[in-house]
N, C-alpha and C positions, 0 to 999 in steps of 0.2 A: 520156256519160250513164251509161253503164256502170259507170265509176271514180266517180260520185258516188254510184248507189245501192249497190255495193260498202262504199265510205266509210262510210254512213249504216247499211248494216247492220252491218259488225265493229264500230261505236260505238256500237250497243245491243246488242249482245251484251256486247260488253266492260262494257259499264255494269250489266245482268242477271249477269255472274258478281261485280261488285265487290256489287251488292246481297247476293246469297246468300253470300257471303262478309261482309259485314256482320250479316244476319241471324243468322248460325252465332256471330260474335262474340258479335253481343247478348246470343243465348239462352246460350251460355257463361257470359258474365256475370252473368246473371240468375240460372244456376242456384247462380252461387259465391254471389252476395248473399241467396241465399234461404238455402243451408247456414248461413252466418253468423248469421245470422235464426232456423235453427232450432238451432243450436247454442246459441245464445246464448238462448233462448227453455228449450231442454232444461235448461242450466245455470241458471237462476231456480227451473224448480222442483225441481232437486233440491238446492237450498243451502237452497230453505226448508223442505223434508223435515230434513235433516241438522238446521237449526237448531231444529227443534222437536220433532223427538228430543232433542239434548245440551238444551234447557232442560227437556222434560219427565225425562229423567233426574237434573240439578241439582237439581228439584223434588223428586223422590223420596228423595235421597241426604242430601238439606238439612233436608227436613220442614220444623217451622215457621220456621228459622233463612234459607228460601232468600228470593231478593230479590222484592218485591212489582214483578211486571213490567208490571203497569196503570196503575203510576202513573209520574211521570218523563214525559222527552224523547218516548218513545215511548209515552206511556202509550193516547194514543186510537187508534192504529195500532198495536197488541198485537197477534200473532195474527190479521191483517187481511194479504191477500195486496195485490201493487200492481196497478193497473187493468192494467201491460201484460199480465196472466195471461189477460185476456177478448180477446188480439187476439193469436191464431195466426200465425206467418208465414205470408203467401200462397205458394201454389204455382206454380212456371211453367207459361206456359199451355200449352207442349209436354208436358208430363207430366200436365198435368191426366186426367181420366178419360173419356168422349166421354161419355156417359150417366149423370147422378146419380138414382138408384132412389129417391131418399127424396123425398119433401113436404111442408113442414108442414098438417099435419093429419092424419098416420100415427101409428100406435102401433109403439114401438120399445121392442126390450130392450134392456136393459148389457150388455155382455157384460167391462168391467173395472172395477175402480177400487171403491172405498165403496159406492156402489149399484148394484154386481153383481146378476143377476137382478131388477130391479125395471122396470117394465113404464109408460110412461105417451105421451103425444099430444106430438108435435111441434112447437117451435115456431115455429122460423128455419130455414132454409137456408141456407149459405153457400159458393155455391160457388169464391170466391178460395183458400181454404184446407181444403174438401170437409172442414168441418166442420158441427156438427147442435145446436140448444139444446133439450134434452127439459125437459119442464115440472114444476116441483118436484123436479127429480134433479140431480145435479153443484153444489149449493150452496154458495157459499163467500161470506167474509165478504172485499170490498175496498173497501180505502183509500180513498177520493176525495177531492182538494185541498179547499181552502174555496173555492174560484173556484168551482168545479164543484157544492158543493154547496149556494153560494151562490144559483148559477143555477137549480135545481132544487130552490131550495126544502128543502132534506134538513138535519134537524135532526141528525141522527148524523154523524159523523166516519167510518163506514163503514156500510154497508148486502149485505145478501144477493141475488145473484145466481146466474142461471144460468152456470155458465162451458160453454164450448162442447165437445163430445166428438167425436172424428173419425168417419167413416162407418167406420172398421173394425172401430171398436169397438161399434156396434152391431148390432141384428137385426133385420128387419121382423116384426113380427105381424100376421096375416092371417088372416082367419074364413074356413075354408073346412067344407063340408058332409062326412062319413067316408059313405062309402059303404056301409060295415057297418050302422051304427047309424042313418045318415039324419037326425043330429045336426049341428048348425054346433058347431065347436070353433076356440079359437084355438089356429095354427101358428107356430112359430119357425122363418124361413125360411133356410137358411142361405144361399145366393146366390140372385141375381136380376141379369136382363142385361135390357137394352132394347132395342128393337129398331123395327123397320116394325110398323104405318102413322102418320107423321108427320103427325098430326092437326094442322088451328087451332086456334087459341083465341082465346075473347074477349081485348077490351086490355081491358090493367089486372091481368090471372089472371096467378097465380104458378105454375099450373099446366104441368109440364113437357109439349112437343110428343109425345114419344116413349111408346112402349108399352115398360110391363115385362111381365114375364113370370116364373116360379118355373123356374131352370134345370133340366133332365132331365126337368122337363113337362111344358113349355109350356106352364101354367095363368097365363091373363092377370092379373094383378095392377088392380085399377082404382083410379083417384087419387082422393083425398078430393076433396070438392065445393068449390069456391070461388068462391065469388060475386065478380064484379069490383065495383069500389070507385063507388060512385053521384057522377058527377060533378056539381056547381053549378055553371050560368050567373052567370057574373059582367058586370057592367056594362063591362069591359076586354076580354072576348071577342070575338071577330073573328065575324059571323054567317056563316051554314053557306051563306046565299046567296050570300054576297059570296066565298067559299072556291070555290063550285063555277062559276062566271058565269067562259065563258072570254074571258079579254080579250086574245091572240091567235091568229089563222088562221093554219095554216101555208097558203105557198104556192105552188108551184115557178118562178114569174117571180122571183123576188127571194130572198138569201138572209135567213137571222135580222140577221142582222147584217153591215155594211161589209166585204168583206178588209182594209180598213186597223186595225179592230179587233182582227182576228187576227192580225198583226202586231206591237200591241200585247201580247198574250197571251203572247205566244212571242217565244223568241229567231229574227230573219228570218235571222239568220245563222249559228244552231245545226248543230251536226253531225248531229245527232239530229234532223233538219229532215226530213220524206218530202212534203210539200207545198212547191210551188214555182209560180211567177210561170209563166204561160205563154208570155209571149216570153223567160223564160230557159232555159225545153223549150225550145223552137224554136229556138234556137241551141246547146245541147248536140246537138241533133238534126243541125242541119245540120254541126256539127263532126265529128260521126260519119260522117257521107257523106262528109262529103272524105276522113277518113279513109281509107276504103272505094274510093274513087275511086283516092287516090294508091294504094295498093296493085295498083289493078288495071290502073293505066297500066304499073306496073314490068314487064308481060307483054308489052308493046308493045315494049320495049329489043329489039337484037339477043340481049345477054346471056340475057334472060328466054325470049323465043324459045326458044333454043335448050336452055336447063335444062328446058323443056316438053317439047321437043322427046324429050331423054334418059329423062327421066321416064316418058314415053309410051309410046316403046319397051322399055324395062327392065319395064313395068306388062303391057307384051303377050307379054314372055318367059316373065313368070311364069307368064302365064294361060296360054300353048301347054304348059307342062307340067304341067298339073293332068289329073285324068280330070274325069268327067261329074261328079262327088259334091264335087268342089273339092280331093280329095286329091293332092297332089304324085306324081309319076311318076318312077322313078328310072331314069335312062340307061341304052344298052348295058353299058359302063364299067363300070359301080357293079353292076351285076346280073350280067356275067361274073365280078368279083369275090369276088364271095359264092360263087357257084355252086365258082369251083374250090377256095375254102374250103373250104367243106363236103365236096368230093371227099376232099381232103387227110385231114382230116378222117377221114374213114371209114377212109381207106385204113390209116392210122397205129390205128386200131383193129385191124383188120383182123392 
């Protein structure tokens, strides 16, 4: 029985290092398909940076001799970025950040890009790519197919959008009271960390669990208010009666279910099996006692006898030489030895 539960645990262990060695792969992987994502993503906007430079310079150089670029192949996508500009690469979720400080419905400043210092209300979150959409800031004109605009109705060949700005590049503003003056002012907070107490929240609130805070003061930061979304009863609802009415007892005479169900469940003959048949206990069990047995007849032999025998006495020599405290005691012999050493000893000083 012993060599089976042996078996069964180096074969989950073994299996637990191939997972974490898969896991470690995964996120490896993850992390290279994310670079890729955002290299390839960094490389979009700076070739339309580049290209609309060399056309705004063309333009300059050409006056009215340069080429009319609204009209032609590209005429309705002139100066229109492509929708992949609105979809960040996601981040691995091992890198991810444990605590996102923002919500929409914060007021946040730029801190890069075109609308530098400009101050307005939040209003996505996004935390696959711990990116942020502020409202009337970061505008840009994109492309959208005619499928797309077909579906939504959009008469334009491109339309204005928020496009999304990472959390680094912005700042919280926060109304806090100056102790001097006894005045509310708005503060630009440079960090903020979150922290305990891990509150609930209504379902449906986009509202984060976590408490921030203004680092170096521990001044609580409170999240805008957000009403959860008012649900309708629909005629395909399942009633709140029929949800909560339990329709079974547990009960210790019987289990939930057959053992031959659990059998179905599982492999009956898995390595990684730790339940087992109890008449096939009871015959590892009795295997073990004979086991046990033959072992303890082989004392019976003359042979065995007498290795006890040896054993016994060699185990009583030791013990006659030990003192009271279990330490070994060294013979006349070995202690005349020493002694005329150290005479020697002396005397060659001497």
């Amino acid at each position: 029985m012993q060599k089976v539960i042996r078996r069964t645990a180096l074969a989950r262990n073994q299996s637990q290092r191939k997972a974490v060695r898969a896991a470690k792969d995964a996120e490896r992987e993850e992390f290279k398909d994310t670079l890729r994502q955002r290299f390839a993503f960094n490389r979009m906007e700076l070739d339309n940076i580049r290209a609309e430079r060399q056309r705004r310079r063309e333009d300059w150089l050409r006056g009215p001799l340069a080429p009319q670029r609204d009209a032609g192949l590209e005429g309705k996508s002139f100066g229109a970025l492509s929708p992949q500009a609105m979809n960040p690469p996601a981040i691995p979720k091992h890198l991810r950040r444990k605590y996102i400080n923002v919500a929409a419905g914060d007021r946040v400043c730029v801190m890069k890009g075109k609308d530098k210092g400009k101050i307005n209300e939040v209003v996505r979150v996004d935390a696959n790519n711990e990116t942020v959409m502020v409202k009337d800031l970061n505008m840009a004109d994109v492309y959208f197919p005619e499928w797309l605009n077909a579906q939504y109705g959009n008469k334009s060949p491109f339309n204005s959008v928020n496009l999304p700005i990472s959390l680094d590049d912005v700042r919280l503003v926060v109304a806090l009271d100056d102790p001097a003056t006894g005045q509310t002012r708005d503060v630009l907070v440079e960090h903020v960390h979150g922290g305990e107490p891990i509150l609930e929240r209504e379902h449906g609130t986009e509202t984060p669990r976590h408490t921030r805070y203004i680092t170096g003061e521990n001044i609580e930061i409170p999240w805008p208010r957000s009403e959860p979304p008012v649900m309708k009863d629909e005629e395909w609802d399942t009633l709140r009666m029929e949800v909560e009415t339990p329709t079974w007892t547990p009960s210790l005479h019987y289990a939930p279910f057959p053992p031959s169900v659990l059998d179905e469940l599982r492999n009956k003959f898995s390595k990684y099996r730790t339940r087992h048949d109890p008449e096939w206990v009871e015959t590892k069990k009795m295997e073990d006692y004979r086991k046990e047995y033959l072992q303890s007849r082989s004392l019976l032999t003359p042979k065995g006898e007498l290795m006890a025998i040896i054993r016994a006495k060699k185990e009583e020599r030791l013990n006659a030489r030990r003192d009271a405290n279990g330490n070994m005691l060294m013979d006349d012999q070995t202690t005349g030895f020493i002694e005329n050493f150290l005479k020697e000893k002396v005397a060659n000083k001497a």
